[in-house]
PAMIZA-257325 format. One record per residue: residue in three letters; x, y, z of N, C-alpha, C, O, CB in turn. Coordinates in steps of 0.02 Angstrom, whole numbers, plus 50000, padded with zeros to 5 digits. Each point is the difference from the previous one (the first is absolute). Glycine has a CB too. Layout:
AlaXYZXYZXYZXYZXYZ/...
% end
This chain:
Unk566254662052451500345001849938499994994149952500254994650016500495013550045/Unk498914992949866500084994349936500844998949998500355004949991498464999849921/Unk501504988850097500424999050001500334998949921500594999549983499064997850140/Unk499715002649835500234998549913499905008449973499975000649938499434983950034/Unk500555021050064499985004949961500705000850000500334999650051498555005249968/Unk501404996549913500535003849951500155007749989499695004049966500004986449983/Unk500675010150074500135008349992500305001349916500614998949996499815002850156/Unk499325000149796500195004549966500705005450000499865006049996498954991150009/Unk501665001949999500635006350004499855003049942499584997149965501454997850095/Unk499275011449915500195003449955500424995349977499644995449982500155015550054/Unk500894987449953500504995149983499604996149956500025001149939500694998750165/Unk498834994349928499654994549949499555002749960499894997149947500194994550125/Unk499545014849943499525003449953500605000249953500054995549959498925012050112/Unk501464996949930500385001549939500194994149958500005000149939500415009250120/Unk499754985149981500204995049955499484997149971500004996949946500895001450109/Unk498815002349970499134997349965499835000349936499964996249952499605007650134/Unk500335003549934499925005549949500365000849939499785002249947499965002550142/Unk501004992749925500685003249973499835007949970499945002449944500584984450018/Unk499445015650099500325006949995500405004950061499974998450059499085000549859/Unk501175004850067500595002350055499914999050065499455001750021500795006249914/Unk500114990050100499785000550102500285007150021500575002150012499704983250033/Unk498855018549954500125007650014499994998950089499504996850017499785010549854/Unk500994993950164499775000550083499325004150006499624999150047501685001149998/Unk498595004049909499305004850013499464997749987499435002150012501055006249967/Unk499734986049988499434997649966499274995150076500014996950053501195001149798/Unk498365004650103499414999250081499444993349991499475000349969500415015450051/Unk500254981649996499354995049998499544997950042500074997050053500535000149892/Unk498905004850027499144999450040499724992649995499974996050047499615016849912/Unk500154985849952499634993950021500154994950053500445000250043499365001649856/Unk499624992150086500484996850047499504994449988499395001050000501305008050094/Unk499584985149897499624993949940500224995150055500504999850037499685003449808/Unk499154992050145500074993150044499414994749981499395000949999501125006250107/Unk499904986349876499974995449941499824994350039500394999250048500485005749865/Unk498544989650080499844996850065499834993849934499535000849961499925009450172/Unk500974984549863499624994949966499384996450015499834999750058501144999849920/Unk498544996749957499554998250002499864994049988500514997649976499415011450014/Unk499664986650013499924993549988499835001649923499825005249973499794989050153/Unk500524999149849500064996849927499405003349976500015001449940500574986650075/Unk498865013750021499345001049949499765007750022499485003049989500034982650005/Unk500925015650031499925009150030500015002849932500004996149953500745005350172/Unk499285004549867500115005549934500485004150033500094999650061498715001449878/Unk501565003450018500535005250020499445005650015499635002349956501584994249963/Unk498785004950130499835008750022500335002050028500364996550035498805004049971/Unk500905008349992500175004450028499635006050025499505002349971501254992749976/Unk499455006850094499695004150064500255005750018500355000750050499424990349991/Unk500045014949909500535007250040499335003050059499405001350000501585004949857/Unk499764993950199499495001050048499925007750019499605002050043500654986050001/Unk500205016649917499985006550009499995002949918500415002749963500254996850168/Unk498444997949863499905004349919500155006649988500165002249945498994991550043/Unk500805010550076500065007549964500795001250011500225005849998498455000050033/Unk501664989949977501005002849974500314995249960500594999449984499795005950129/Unk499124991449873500084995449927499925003849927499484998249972499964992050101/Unk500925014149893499485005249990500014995249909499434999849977500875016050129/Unk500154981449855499984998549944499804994049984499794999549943500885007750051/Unk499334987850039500224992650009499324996950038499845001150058501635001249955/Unk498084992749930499394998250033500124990550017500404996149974498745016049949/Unk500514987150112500074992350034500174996249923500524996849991498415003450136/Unk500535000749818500094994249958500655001849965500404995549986498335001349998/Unk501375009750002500685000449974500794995950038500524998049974498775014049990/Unk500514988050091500664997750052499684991349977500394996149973499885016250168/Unk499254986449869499664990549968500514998849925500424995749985497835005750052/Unk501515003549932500264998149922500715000250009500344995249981498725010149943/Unk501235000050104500894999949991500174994750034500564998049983499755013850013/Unk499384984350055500184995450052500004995049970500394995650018499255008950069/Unk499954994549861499814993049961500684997749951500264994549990498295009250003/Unk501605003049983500695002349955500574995150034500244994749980499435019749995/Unk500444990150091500614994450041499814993650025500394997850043500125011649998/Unk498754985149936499844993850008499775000250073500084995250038500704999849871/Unk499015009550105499515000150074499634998649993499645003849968500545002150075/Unk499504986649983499284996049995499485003250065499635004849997501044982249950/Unk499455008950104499584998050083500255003950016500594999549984499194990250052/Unk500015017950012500255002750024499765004850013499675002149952500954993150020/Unk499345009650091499625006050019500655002950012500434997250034498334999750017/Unk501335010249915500365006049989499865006750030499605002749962500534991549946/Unk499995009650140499665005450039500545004349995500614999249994498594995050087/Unk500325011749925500325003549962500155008950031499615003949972499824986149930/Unk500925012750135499745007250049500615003449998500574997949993498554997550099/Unk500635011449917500555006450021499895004550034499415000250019500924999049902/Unk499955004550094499955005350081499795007349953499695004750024501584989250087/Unk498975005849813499745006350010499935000049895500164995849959500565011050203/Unk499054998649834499774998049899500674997949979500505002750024498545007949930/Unk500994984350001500564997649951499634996549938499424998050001501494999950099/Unk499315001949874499564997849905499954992950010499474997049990501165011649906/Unk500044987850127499794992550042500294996349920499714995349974498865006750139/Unk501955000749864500264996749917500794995350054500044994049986499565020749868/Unk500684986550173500444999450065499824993650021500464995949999499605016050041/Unk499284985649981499904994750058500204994849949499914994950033499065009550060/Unk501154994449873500214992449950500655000350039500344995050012499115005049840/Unk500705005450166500774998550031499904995950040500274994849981500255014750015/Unk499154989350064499814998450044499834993449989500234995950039499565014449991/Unk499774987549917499804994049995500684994949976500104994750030498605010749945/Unk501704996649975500594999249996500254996250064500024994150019500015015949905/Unk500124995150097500564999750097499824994350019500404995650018499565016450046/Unk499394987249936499694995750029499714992949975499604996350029500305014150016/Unk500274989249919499794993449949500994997149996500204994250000498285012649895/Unk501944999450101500774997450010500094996950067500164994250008500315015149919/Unk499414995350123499894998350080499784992150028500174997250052499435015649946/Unk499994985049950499834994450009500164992949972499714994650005499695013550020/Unk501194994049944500254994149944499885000749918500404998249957499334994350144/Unk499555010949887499955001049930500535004449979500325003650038498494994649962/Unk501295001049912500605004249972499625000849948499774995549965501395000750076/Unk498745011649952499795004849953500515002949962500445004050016498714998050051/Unk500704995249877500555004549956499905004549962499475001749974500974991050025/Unk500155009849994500115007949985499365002049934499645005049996501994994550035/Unk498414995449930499595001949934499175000050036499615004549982501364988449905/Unk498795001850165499394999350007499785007250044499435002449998500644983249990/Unk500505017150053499855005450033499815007349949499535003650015501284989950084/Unk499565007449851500255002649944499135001649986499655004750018501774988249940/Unk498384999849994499275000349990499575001450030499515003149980500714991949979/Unk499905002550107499265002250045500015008550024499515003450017500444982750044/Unk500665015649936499885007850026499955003949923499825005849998500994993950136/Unk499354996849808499755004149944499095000049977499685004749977501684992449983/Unk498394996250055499235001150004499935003750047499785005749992499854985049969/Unk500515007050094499645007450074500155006149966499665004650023500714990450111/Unk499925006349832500045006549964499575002749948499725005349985501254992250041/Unk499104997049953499535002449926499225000150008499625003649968501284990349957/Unk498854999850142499365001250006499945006150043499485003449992500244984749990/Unk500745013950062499875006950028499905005149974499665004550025500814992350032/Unk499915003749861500075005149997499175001149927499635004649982502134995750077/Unk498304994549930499384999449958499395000150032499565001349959501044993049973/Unk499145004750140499505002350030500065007150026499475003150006500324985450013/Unk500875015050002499835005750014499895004549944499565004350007500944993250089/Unk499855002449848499745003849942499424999249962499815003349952501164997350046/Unk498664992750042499485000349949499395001550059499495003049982501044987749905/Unk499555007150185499625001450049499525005649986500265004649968500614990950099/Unk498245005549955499435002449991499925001649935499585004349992500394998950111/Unk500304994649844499654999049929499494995049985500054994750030500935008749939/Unk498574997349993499494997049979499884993449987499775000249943500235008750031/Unk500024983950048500104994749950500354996650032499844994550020500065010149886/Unk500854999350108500594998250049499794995050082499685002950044500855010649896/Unk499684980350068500044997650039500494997050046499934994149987499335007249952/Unk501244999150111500654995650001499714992150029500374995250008500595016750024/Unk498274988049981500054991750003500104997149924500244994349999498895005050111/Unk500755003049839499874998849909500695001449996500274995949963498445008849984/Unk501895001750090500604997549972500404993750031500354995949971499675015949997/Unk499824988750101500344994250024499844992149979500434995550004499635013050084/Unk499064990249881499994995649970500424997049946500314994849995498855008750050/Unk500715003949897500584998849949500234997849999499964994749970500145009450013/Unk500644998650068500555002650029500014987949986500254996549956499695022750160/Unk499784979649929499984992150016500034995749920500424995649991498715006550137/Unk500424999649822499844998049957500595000449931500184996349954498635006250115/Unk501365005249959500684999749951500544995250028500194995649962499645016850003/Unk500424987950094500474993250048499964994249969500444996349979499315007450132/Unk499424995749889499834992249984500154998149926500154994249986498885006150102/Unk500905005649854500064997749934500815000649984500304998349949498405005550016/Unk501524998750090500975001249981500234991350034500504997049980499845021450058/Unk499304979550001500194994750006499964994049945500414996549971499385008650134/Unk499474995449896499814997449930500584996749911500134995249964498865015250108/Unk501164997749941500625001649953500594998450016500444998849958499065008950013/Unk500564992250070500835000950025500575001849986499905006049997499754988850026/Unk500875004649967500485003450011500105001149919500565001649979499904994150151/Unk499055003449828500115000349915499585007449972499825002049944500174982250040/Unk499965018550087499105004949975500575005349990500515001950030498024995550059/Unk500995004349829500585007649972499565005150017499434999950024501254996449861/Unk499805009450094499575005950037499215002249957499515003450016501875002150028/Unk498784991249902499165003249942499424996450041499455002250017501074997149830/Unk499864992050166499554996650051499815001750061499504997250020500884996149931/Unk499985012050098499765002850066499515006349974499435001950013501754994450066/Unk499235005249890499245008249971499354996049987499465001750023501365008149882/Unk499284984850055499254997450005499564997250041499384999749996500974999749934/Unk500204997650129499684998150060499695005350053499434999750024501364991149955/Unk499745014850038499755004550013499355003649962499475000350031501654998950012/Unk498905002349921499695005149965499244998249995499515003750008501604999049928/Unk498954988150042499084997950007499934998050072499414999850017500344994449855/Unk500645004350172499774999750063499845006750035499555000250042501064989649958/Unk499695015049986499605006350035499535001449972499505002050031501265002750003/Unk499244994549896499055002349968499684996250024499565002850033500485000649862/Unk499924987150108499794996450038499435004650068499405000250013501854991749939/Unk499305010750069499645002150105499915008449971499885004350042501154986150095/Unk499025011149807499605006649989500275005650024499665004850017499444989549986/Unk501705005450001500705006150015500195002949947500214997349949500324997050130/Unk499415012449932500335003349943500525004350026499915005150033499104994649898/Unk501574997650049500715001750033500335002649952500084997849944500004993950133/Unk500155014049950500665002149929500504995849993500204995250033499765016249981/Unk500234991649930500574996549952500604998150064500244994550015499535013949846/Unk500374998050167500634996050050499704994850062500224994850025500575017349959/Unk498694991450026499974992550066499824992549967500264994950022499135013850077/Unk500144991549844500244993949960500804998449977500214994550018498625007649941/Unk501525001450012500614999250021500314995350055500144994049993499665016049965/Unk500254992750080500184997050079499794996550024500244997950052499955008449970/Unk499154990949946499814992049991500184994849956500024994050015499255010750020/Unk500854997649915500384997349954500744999150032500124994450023499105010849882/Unk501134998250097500704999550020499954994050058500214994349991500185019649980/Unk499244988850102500074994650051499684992849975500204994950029499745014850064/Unk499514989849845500004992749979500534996849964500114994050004498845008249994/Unk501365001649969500654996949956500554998750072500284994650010499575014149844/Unk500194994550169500574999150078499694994750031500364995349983499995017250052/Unk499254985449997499524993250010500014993349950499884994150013499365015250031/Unk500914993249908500034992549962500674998050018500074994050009499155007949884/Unk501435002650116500534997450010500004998650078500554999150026499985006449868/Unk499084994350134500145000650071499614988950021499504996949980500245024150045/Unk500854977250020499654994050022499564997050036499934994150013500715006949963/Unk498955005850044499314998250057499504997049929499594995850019500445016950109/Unk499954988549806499644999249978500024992949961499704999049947500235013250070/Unk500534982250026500144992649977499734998150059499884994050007501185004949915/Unk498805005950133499654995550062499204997349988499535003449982501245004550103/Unk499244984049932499534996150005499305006050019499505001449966501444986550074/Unk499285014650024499215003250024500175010150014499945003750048499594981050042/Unk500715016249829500005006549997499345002249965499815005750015501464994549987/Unk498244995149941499525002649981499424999650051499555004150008500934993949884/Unk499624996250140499574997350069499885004850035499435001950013501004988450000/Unk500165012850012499885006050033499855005649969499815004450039500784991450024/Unk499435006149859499725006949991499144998449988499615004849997501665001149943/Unk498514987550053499364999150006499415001450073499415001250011501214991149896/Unk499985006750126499705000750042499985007250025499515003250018500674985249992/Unk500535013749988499835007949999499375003249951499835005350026501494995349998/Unk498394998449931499915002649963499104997250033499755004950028501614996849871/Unk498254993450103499534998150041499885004350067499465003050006500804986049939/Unk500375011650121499925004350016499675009049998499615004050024501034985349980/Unk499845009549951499965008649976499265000749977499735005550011501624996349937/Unk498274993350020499605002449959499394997450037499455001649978501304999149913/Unk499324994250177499254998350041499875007450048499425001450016500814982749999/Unk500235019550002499975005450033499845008949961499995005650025500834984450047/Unk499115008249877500035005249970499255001149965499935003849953501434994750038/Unk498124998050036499445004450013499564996049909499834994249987500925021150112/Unk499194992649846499704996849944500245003649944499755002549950499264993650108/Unk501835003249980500385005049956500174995149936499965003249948500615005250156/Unk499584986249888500124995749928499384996649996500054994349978501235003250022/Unk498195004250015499174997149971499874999049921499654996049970499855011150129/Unk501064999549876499814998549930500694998749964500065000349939498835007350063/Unk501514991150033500814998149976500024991249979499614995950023501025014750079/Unk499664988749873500404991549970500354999550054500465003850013499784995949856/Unk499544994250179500514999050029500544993249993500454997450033498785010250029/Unk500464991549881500394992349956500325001049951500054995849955499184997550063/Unk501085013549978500135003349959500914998349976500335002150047498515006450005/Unk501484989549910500404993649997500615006349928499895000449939498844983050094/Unk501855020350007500135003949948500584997049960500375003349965499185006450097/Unk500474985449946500574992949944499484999249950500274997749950500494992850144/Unk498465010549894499554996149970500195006249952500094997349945498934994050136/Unk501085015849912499955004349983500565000749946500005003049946499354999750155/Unk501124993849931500724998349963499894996149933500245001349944500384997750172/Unk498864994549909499994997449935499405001949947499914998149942500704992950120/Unk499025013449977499495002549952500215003349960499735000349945499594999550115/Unk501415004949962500255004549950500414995549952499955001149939500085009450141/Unk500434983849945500164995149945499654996949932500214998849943500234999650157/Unk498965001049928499614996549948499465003849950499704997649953500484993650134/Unk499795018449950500025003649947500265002449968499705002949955499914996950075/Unk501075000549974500704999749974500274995849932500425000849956499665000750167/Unk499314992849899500184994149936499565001449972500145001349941500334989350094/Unk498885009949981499365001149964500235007949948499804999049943499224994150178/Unk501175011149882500235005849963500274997649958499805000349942500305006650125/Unk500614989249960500334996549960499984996249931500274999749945499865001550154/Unk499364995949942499724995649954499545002249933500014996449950500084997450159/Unk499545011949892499535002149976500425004249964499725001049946499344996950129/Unk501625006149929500475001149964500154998449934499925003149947500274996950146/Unk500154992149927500244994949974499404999449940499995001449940500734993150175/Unk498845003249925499394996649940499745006449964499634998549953499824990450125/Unk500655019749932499865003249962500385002149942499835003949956499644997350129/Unk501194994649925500565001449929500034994349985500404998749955500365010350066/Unk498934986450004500054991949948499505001549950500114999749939500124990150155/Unk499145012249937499565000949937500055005749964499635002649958499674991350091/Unk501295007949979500115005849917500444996749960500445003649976499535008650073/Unk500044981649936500694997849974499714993149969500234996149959500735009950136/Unk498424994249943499704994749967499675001049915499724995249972500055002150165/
% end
C-alpha cells in the first residue's frame, strides 16, 4: 500500500470547491502529483482517456501553470466517464496535503480557465480550422501578455490581446467564448501568480511543448508572435490619426 496516497472525502471536496457538503455527492477522478527535478517540464498523464471525456492533458498543463506548477508529473484516471472539470480538486488536496497553500483566488482561476478552455473546444470541436493545440497555445500567450501588463491591463486592453492573439493561431470564436477570455484575462491580471519570477518561464515552456508535438499544425503560424506589440501598434496609430487631424485644421487656418 502507497503510504502518501490521500483520500479525497466529500467534506474537503466541498470545502475546496466551496460548495455545499452533499453526502451524495460521488467522486471518481483520482489525481497523483509526483515532483520533478529543476529541469523536468510539467506533464500530465490521463491514464483513462476514454472517461476523461472534456478535459485534455494540455488543458490540465495550462490551468496547472495558473496555480504556479513548474517540475512535475500530474496523472490523471477514473473508473468510469466523468468530464474530469473536478480533478483540480484533487490537485488542490494534494499540493495542501503537502505543505503548499493554495488560495482561494488561485483555485478560483484555475477552475475558471479549465472551464472556459473546455467549454470552447467542445463547441467548437470538428470544425474546420479549429485546433485545441492553437487554443491551448493561445490560451499561454494571452497569460504571458496579461503578465506583461499587469495588474494595470483594462478591459479594451484584454479584447486586444485576446482578439489578435486568436487571429494570430487562425480561431474563429464567437463573440461569447472570446468573451470568457477576455473576462479570465482581466481576473489574471489581478491575480498574484502573475508577479512570479518563473510564471512566463513556465508558459514558454508549455507552449514549446505543445507545439514540438503537434506535428505541422503552426508551420504557417507566428510563433513570435508578441500581443503587447499589438497594444502599441494601436497606440501609435492612434497618434498618427491624431496627428494628421491636428495638422488637417492647422492648415485650414493657415
Amino acid at each position: 500500500k502507497d503510504t502518501n496516497v490521500k483520500t479525497l472525502t466529500t467534506s474537503a471536496y466541498a470545502k475546496i470547491m466551496n460548495v455545499a457538503d452533499d453526502s451524495s455527492l460521488q467522486l471518481y477522478s483520482s489525481v497523483k502529483i509526483a515532483k520533478l527535478g529543476a529541469k523536468e517540464t510539467l506533464t500530465v498523464d490521463i491514464v483513462t482517456p476514454q472517461n476523461i471525456t472534456k478535459i485534455t492533458p494540455d488543458m490540465y498543463r495550462n490551468a496547472a501553470t495558473t496555480l504556479g506548477i513548474e517540475h512535475a508529473k500530474i496523472t490523471v484516471a477514473a473508473p468510469i466517464a466523468v468530464t474530469g472539470e473536478s480533478a483540480l480538486a484533487g490537485i488542490y488536496y494534494s499540493l495542501e496535503q503537502n505543505g503548499a497553500k493554495v488560495s482561494d483566488e488561485s483555485k478560483e482561476l484555475a477552475q475558471e480557465e479549465l472551464k472556459t478552455l473546455s467549454q470552447i473546444n467542445e463547441e467548437n470541436s470538428g470544425k474546420s480550422n479549429y485546433d485545441a493545440d492553437k487554443l491551448n497555445v493561445a490560451m499561454t500567450d494571452i497569460k504571458s501578455a496579461v503578465a506583461d501588463k499587469g495588474d494595470k491591463l483594462t478591459e479594451d486592453q484584454a479584447k486586444t490581446i485576446v482578439q489578435q492573439t486568436i487571429n494570430n493561431y487562425n480561431l474563429n470564436l464567437s463573440d461569447n467564448q472570446i468573451n470568457l477570455l477576455v473576462n479570465f484575462a482581466l481576473n489574471l491580471s489581478k491575480s498574484s501568480i502573475i508577479d512570479s519570477a518563473s510564471f512566463k518561464s513556465s508558459l514558454s515552456s508549455l507552449k514549446d511543448s505543445i507545439v514540438s508535438k503537434a506535428g505541422n499544425t503552426f508551420s504557417s503560424i507566428n510563433l513570435k508572435f508578441d500581443a503587447n506589440k499589438t497594444l502599441e501598434n494601436s497606440k501609435n496609430i492612434f497618434a498618427q490619426i491624431w496627428q494628421a487631424i491636428v495638422d488637417f485644421f492647422t492648415g485650414l487656418f493657415k
